[in-house]
N, C-alpha and C positions, 0 to 999 in steps of 0.2 A: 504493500500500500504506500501511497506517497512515492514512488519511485520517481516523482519530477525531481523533487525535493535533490539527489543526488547527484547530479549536473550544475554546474556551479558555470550562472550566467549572468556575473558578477562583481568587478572587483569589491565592492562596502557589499556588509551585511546590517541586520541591526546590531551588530555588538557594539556599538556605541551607544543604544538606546540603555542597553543591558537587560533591562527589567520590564518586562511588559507587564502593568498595572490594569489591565481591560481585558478578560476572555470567560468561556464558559464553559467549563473542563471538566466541572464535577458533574460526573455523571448521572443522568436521568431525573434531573429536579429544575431541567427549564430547558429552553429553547438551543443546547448547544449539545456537548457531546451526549449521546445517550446511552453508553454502555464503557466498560473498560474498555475494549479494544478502540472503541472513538475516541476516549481519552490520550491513551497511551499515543495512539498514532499522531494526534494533536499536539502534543507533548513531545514527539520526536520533530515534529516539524521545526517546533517553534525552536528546539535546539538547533538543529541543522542551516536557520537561518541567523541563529547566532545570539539568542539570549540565553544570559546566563540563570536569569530567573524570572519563576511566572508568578502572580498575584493575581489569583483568579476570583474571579466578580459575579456571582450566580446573581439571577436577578429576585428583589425581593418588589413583589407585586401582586397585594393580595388578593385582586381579581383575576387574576392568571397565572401568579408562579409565590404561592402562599407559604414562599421558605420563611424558615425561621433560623436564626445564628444558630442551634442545635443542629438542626437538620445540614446544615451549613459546613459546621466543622467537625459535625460526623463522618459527610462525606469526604471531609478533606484528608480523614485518620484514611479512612478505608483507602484513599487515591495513592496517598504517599506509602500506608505496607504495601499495595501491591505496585507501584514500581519500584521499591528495595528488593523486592523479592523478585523480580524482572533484571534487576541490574542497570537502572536510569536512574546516575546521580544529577540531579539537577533540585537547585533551592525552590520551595514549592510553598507558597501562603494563600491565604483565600479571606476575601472579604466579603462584602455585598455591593451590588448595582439599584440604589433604591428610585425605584420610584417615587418623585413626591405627590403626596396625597394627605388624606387623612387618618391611614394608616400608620405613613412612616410619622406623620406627626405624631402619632400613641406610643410607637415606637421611643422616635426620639426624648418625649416627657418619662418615659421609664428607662432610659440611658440603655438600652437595650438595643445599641448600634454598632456593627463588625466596618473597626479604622482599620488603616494599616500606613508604615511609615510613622509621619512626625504629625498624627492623629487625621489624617486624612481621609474623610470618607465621600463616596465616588457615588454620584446624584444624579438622574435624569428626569424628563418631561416629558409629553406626548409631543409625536413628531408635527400634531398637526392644531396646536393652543399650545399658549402659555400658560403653564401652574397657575391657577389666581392667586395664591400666598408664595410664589414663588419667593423673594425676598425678604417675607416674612419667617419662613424655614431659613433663608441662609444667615439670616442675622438669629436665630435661635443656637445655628448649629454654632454660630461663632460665639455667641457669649456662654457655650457649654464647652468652650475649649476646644470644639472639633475644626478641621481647615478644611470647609466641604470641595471638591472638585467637580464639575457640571461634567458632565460624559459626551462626547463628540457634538457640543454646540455648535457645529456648521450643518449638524445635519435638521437645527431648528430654522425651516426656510422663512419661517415667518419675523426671523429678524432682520432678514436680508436690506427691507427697505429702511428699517430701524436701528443702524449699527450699532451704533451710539450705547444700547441694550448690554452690549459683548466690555463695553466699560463698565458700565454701571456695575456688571455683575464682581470684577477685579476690584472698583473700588468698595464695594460693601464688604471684600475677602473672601470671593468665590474664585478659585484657580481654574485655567480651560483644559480640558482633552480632545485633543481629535485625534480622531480615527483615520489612522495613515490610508485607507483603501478609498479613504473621501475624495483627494487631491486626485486619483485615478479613474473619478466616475464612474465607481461599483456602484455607487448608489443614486446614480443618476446625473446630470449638468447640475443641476439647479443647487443642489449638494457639494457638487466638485466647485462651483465658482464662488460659494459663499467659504469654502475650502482655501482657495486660494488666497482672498483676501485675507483670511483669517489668518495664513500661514505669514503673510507682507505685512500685519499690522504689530508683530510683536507682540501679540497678545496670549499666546501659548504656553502653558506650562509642563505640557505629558502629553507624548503621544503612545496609542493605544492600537492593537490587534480588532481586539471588540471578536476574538476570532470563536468561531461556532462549530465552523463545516470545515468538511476538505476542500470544498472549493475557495475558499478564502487563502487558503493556504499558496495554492497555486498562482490566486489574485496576489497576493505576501509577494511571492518571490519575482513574478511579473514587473512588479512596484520597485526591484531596484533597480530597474534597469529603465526606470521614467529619470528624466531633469525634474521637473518638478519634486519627486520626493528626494531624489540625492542630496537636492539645491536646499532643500528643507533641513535635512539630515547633517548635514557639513554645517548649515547657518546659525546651529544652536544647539548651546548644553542642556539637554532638556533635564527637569528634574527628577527623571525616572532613574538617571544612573545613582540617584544619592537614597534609591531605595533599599 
């Protein structure tokens, strides 16, 4: 499986990124890998294009993926005995992708939220509105000590006409992630251009896999062989190496 992966069409990998902060590895409790063997394979990819470690982000959304931090980092025990027992050393953590809602608000008022790093935890939105408290959660999460991170904000098109928005969120102390496959329009133009600017405006903090399938995998290693993300890749120390 993954036999692209071995071909090296290449000179940079992500080992400069090091750490990918964004995937969804743990098996069968959301929309990414669904079994060991999905995992594992996922897991050797992401080495072969050259991180050294993963920080995987199961999504917590309790109308469609009702994880809980238990169910969370159960699966995280069970992921890491069976690649020991496999023979894949690689550094392996796991947080959450929350949703904001009214949930993760319950969540967050009972401090029952998986950080990772220098208390980071990693947030999203619907792709198609804006959270209505959206900044009402991020100044929550800041005055409880957490550094939230917004999960691949380019791929929120309805700030496009509204940039201005992608400040606002830096100044109140929300930090940005995108999703490296954005700048390649895996997920569409509309996605890739708001991609673009975001990547020219300095506004970035982490970039991210967000990786699920094996197709993305293949999208991965496609992506370094774009100007666009090389040009990304060389332009900036992202904080994900200080993970």
């Amino acid at each position: 499986m993954f036999g692209f992966l071995k071909k090296k069409t290449s000179k940079i990998n992500f080992g400069h990124v090091k750490t990918d902060m964004h995937s969804h590895l743990i098996p069968g409790i959301d929309d990414g890998a669904q079994s060991l063997e999905d995992a594992v394979a996922l897991i050797r990819g992401l080495q072969a294009l050259g991180y050294e470690k993963i920080i995987t982000t199961p999504h917590i959304y309790k109308e469609y993926y009702p994880n809980t931090s238990d169910v969370i980092l159960r699966g995280l025990d069970g992921l890491r005995v069976h690649l020991q027992s496999i023979g894949i050393d690689i550094d392996i953590a796991a947080a959450a992708e929350y949703f904001m809602d009214e949930h993760f608000e319950a969540l967050m008022k009972k401090g029952d939220l998986l950080s990772f790093g220098d208390q980071y935890v990693l947030v999203e939105m619907s792709f198609y509105y804006e959270t209505p408290k959206v900044f009402e959660y991020i100044f929550e999460l800041c005055s409880k000590g957490y550094r939230p991170i917004l999960a691949h904000p380019e791929r929120y098109v309805y700030y496009a006409n509204t940039f201005d928005k992608y400040h606002d969120f830096k100044e109140r102390g929300c930090l940005l992630q995108m999703n490296l496959l954005s700048l390649t329009g895996y997920y569409g133009k509309p996605v890739q251009q708001n991609a673009l600017r975001l990547a020219k405006s300095g506004l970035l903090d982490f970039v991210g896999t967000d990786l699920h399938k094996e197709r993305q995998l293949k999208a991965l290693e496609a992506a370094l062989t774009q100007s666009k993300v090389i040009k990304l890749l060389e332009s900036k120390q992202f904080l994900n190496s200080l993970l």
